[in-house]
C-alpha positions as CSV (number, residue, x, y, z in Angstrom):
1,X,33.0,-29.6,37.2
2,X,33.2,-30.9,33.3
3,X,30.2,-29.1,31.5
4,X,27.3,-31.3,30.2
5,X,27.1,-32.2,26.3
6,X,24.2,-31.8,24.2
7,X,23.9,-32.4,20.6
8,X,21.8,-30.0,19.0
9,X,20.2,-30.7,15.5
10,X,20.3,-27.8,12.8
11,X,18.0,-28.3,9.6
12,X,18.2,-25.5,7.6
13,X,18.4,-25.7,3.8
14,X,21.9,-24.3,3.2
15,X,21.1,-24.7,-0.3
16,X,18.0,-24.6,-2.9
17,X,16.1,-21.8,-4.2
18,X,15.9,-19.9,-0.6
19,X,19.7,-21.0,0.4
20,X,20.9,-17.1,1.3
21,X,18.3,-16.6,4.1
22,X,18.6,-19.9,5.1
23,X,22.9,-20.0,5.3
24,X,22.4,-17.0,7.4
25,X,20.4,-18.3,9.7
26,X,22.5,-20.8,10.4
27,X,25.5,-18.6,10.7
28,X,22.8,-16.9,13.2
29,X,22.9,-20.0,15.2
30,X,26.7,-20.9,15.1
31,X,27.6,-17.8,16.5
32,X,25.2,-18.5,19.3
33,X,26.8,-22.3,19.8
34,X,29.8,-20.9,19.8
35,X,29.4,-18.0,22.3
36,X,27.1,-20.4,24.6
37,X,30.7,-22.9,24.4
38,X,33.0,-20.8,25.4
39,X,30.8,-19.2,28.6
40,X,32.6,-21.8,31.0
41,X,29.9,-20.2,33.9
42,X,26.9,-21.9,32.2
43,X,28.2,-25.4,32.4
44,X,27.1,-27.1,29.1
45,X,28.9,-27.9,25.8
46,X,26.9,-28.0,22.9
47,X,27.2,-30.0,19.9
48,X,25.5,-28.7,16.3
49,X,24.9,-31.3,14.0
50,X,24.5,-29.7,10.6
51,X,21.3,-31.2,8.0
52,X,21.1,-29.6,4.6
53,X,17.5,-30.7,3.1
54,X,18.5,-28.2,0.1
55,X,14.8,-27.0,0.1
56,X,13.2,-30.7,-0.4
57,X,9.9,-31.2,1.5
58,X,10.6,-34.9,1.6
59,X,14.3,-34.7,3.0
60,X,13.1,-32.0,5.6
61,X,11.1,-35.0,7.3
62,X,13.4,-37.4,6.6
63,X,16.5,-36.1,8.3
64,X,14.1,-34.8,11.0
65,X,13.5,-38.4,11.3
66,X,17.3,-39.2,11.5
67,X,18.3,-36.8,13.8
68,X,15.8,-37.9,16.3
69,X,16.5,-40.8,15.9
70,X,20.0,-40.6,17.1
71,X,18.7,-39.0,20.1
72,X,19.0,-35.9,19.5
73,X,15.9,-34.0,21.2
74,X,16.3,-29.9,20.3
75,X,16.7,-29.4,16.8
76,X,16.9,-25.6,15.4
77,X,15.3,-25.2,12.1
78,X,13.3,-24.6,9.2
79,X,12.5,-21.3,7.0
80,X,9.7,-22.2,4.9
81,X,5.8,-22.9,6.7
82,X,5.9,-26.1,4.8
83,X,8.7,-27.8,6.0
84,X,7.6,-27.2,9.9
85,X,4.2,-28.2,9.0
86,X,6.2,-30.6,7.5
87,X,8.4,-32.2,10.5
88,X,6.1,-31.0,13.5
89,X,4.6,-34.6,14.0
90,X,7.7,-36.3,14.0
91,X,8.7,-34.1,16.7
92,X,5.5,-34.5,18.6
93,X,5.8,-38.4,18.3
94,X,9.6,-38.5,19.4
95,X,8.3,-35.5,22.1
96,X,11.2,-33.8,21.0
97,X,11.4,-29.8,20.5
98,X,11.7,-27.9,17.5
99,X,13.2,-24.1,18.0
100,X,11.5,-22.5,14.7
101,X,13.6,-19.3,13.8
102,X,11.7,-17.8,11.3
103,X,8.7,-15.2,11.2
104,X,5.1,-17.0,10.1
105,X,1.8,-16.8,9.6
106,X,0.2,-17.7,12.7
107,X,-2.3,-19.6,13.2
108,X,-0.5,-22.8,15.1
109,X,0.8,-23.8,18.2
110,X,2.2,-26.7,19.3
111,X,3.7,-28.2,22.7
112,X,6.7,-29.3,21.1
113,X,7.9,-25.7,19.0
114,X,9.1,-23.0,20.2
115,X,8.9,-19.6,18.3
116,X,11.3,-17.3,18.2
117,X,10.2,-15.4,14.8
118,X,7.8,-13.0,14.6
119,X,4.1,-13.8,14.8
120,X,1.3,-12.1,12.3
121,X,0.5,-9.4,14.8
122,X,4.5,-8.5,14.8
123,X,4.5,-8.0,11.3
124,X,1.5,-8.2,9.1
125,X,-0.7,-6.0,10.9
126,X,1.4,-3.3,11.5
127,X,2.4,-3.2,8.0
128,X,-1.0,-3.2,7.2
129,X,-1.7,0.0,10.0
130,X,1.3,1.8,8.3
131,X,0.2,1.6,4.8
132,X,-3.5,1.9,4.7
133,X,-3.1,5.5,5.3
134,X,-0.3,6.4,3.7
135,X,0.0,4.5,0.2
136,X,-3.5,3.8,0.0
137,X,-6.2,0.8,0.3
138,X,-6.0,-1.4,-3.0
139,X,-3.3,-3.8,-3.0
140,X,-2.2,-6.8,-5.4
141,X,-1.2,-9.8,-3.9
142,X,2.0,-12.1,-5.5
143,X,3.6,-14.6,-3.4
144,X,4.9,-18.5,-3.5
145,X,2.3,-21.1,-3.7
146,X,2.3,-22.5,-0.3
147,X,0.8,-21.6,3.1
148,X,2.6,-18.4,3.7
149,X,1.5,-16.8,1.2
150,X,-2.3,-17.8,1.7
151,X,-2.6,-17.1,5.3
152,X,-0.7,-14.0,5.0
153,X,-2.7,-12.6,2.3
154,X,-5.9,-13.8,3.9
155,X,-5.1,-10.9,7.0
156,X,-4.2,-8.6,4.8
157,X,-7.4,-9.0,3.1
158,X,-9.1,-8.8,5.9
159,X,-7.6,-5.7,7.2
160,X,-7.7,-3.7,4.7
161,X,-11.2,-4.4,4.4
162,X,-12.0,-3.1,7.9
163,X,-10.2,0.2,6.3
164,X,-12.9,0.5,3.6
165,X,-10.3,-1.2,0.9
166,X,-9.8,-4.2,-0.8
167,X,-6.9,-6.8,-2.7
168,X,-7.8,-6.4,-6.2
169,X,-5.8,-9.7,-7.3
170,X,-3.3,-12.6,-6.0
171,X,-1.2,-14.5,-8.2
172,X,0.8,-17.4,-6.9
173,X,3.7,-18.5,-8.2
174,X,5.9,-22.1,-7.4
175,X,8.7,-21.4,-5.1
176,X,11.8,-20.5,-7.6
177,X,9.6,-19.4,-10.6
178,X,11.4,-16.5,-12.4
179,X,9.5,-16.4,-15.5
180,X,6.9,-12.9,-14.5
181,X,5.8,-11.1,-17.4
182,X,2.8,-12.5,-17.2
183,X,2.1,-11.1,-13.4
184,X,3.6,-7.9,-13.9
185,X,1.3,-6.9,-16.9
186,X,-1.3,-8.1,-14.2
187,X,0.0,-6.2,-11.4
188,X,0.4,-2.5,-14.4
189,X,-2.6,-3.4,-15.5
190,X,-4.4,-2.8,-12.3
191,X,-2.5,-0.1,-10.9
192,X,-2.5,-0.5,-7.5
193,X,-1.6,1.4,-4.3
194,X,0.9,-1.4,-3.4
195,X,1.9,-4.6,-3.8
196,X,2.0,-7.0,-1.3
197,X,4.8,-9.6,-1.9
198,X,5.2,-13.1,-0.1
199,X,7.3,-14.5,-2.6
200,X,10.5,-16.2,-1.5
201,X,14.3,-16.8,-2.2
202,X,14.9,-16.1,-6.3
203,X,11.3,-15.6,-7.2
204,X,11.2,-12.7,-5.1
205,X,14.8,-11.5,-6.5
206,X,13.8,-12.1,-10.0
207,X,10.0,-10.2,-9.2
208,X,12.1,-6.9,-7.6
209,X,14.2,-6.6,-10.6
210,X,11.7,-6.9,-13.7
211,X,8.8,-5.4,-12.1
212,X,11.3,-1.9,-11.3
213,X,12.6,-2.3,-15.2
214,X,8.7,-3.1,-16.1
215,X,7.9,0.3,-14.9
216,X,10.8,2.4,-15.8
217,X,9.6,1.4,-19.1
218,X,6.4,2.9,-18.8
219,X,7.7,6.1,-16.8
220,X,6.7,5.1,-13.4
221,X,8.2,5.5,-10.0
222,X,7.8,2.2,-8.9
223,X,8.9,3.0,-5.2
224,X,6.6,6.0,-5.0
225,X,3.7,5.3,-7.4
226,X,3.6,1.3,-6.8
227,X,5.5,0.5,-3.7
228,X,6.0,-2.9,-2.9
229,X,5.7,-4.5,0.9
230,X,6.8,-7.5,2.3
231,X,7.0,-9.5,6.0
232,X,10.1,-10.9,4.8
233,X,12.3,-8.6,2.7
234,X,16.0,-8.7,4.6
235,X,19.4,-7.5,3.9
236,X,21.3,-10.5,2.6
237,X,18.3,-10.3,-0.2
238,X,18.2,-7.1,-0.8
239,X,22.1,-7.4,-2.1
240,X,20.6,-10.4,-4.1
241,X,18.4,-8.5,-5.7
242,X,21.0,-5.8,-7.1
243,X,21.8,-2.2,-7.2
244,X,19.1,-1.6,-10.2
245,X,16.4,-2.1,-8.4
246,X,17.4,-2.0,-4.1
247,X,16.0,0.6,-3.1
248,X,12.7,2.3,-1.7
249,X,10.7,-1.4,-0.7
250,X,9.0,-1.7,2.6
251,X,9.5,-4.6,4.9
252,X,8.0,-5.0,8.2
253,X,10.2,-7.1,10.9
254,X,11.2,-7.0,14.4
255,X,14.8,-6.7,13.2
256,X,16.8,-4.8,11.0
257,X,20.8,-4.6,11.0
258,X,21.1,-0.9,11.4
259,X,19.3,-0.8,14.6
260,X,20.8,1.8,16.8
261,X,21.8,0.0,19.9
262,X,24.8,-0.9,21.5
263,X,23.9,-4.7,21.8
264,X,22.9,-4.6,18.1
265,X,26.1,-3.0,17.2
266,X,28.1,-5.8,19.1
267,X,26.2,-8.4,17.1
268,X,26.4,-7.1,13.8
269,X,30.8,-6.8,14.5
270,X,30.5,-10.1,16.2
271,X,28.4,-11.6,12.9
272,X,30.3,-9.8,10.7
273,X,34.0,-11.3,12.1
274,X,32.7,-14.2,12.7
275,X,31.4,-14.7,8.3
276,X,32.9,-12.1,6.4
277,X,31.2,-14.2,3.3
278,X,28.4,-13.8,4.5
279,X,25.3,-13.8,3.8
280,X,24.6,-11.1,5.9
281,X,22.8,-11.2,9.4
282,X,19.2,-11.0,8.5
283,X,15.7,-11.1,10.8
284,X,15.7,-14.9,10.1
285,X,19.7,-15.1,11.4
286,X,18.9,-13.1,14.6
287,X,16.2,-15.3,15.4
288,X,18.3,-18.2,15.0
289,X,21.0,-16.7,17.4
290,X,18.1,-16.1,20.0
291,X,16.6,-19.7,19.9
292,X,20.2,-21.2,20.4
293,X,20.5,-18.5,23.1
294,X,17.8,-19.4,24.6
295,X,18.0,-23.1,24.4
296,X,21.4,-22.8,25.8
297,X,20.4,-20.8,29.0
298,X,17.3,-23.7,29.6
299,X,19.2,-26.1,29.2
300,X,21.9,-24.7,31.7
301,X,19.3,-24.5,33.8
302,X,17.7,-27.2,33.6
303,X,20.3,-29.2,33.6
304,X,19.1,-31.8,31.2
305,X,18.1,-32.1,27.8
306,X,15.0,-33.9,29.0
307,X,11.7,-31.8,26.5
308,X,9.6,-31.3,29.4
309,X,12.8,-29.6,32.0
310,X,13.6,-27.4,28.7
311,X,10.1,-26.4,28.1
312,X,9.3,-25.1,32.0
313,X,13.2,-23.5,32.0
314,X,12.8,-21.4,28.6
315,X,9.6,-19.4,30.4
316,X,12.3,-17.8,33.0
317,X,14.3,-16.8,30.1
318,X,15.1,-13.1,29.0
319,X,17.3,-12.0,26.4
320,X,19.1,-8.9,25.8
321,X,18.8,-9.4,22.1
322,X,20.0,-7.3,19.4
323,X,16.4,-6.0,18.4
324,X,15.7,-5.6,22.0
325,X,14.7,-7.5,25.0
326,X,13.2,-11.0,24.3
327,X,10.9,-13.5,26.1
328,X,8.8,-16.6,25.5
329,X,5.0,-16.3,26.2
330,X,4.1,-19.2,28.5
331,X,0.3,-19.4,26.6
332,X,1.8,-19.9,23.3
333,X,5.2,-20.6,23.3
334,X,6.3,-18.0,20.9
335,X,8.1,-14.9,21.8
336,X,7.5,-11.3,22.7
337,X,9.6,-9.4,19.8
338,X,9.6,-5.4,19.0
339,X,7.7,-4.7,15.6
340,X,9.8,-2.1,13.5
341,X,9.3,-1.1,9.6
342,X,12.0,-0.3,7.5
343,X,12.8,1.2,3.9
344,X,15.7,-0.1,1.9
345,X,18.4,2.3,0.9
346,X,20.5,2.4,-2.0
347,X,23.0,0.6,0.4
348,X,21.4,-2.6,0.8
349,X,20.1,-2.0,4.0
350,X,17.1,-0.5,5.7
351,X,16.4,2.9,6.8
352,X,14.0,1.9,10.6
353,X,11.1,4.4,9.4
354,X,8.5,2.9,12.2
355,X,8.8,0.9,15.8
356,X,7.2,-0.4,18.6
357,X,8.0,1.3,21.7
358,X,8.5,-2.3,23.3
359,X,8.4,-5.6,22.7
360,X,4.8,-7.0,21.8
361,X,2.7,-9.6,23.0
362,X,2.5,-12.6,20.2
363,X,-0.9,-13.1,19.2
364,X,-0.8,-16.2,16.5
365,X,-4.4,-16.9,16.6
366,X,-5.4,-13.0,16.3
367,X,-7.3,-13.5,19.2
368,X,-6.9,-10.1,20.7
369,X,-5.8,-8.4,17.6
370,X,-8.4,-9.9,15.1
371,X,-7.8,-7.7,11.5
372,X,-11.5,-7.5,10.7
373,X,-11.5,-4.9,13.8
374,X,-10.5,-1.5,13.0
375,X,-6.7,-1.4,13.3
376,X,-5.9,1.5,15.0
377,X,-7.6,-0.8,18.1
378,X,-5.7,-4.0,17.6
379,X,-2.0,-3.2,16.1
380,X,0.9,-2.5,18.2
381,X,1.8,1.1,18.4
382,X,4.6,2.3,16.2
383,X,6.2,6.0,16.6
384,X,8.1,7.4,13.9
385,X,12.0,6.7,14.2
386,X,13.6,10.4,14.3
């Protein structure tokens, strides 16, 4: 029987100020077209058609607007809060689905999205339960001026106020600013327990690099004294950022590359073959490779592209991912994923200091895991990685 064609947008901004995360995440997904192709058992062959909005708002929506169209009614894509914000009612008009691979800040659901990056009580808040006892309760806030930054910092705020602490500051920055002094002096001046970090693509490269030569100046360990923590910290960034200043950040994901498993082992040789350019496989790129994953499997299933067939099909779905087993949550359409913190080495990659024992519940409204609770009653459970 000759297997049923799909084509399958991909809008990711392969270049701009945030191009490495974004290039790996679609290498993330064209491993997972290509491995979904050449399974004759599932019946389909699917067809990516590649959009590069190069980090423009405006071109997001508009080739959103082109590929649907065409007719094409799955589209894989965005990185940044805005751009989905962006696109989502032209995907809600078309009733078309958009497969968004990238962790957020919560607060959203729609119909037509499905999640497949981690939600706020995946990462924030068990960032927030690891440090608050451990580096302490004052943090300073620096991100890019947009909405994950706000929202982000707004939970952290909150929780560490059910702790007894408190964000001294937040600066915000435009997305690809590199000129810092001016926050760094801020952040030295206030001496925090940590900084919290939402900034993105080179203004979080450029922050890593002149904030660790900033304090090696002044005689300060800036990874013990000041360390810095991020939701979105990954391995093709970290070797953006350099060898001066790699090492000894925390970032809090459901996936890290050195995860000791034997399907995360075959993903990393299959990613690595498959781009040895790189960049390399990130968070971001192995939720790309589970939404195509996925996708593919419903719409094998299904046996249509048709939204509404997809949409009831993806809810019998389980992966065997390489950060663990993975699942859509038929209240919210986003995915149970397996919280893990990691420290970067001097290697470029992270050490796993802290996981979940199993996949979480998401929770994008905080609903049941509301930060202005006490959080040793709301986080997920990490155990120390021995």
């Amino acid at each position: 029987m000759a297997s049923k064609h799909y084509r399958i947008g991909v809008l990711l901004s392969s270049s701009g100020p945030y191009e490495i995360v974004a290039r790996s995440m679609r290498n993330g997904a064209m491993l997972a077209f290509e491995e979904l192709n050449a399974d004759g058992a599932l019946g389909i062959e699917l067809e990516p058609c590649l959009f590069d909005p190069g980090g423009d708002l405006g071109l997001y929506s508009d080739m959103a607007c082109e590929a649907l169209a065409s007719g094409v009614r799955h589209i894989i894509g965005c990185y940044t809060s805005s751009s989905r914000k962006e696109v989502i009612p032209h995907f809600e008009k078309h009733d078309a689905l958009l497969w968004y691979p990238s962790h957020y800040e919560g607060f959203e659901s729609s119909g037509n999205v499905i999640y497949t990056g981690a939600a706020p009580n995946q990462h924030i808040l068990p960032l927030m339960e690891h440090l608050a006892p451990t580096a302490g309760k004052r943090a300073f806030c620096v991100g890019s001026n947009y909405i994950w930054a706000w929202e982000n910092n707004r939970i952290l705020r909150e929780a560490l106020s059910a702790r007894g602490g408190a964000v001294v500051a937040e600066r915000y920055l435009p997305v690809g600013e590199t000129d810092l002094a001016q926050v760094i002096e801020a952040i030295l001046s206030a001496r925090p327990n940590f900084v919290f970090s939402t900034l993105i693509g080179t203004s979080a490269y450029r922050f890593f690099r002149d904030f660790r030569q900033a304090c090696q100046s002044r005689g300060i360990d800036q990874a013990r004294e000041i360390p810095v923590a991020s939701c979105s910290l990954s391995e093709p960034e970290l070797e953006a950022i350099g060898m001066q200043a790699v090492d000894g950040h925390l970032s809090s994901s459901v996936y890290f590359s050195t995860i000791d498993t034997p399907e995360n082992a075959a993903f990393v040789e299959r990613y690595s073959a498959a781009f040895p350019a790189g960049p390399t496989m990130s968070a971001d790129a192995e939720a790309s490779y589970i939404a195509v994953r996925l996708l593919g499997q419903s719409l094998a299933e299904a046996g249509t592209d048709n939204v509404a067939a997809v949409r009831v099909a993806v809810l019998a779905q389980q992966l065997d991912a390489p950060q663990g087993k993975v699942r859509i949550d038929a209240q919210t359409f986003h995915a149970y994923l397996t919280p893990r913190i990691g420290r970067s080495n001097r290697n470029g990659r992270f050490d796993v200091i802290l996981q979940s024992a199993e996949p979480v519940r998401p929770d994008p409204y905080l609903v049941q895991t509301a930060p202005r609770y006490a959080l040793q009653e709301c986080g997920p459970r990490l155990r120390l990685v021995q």
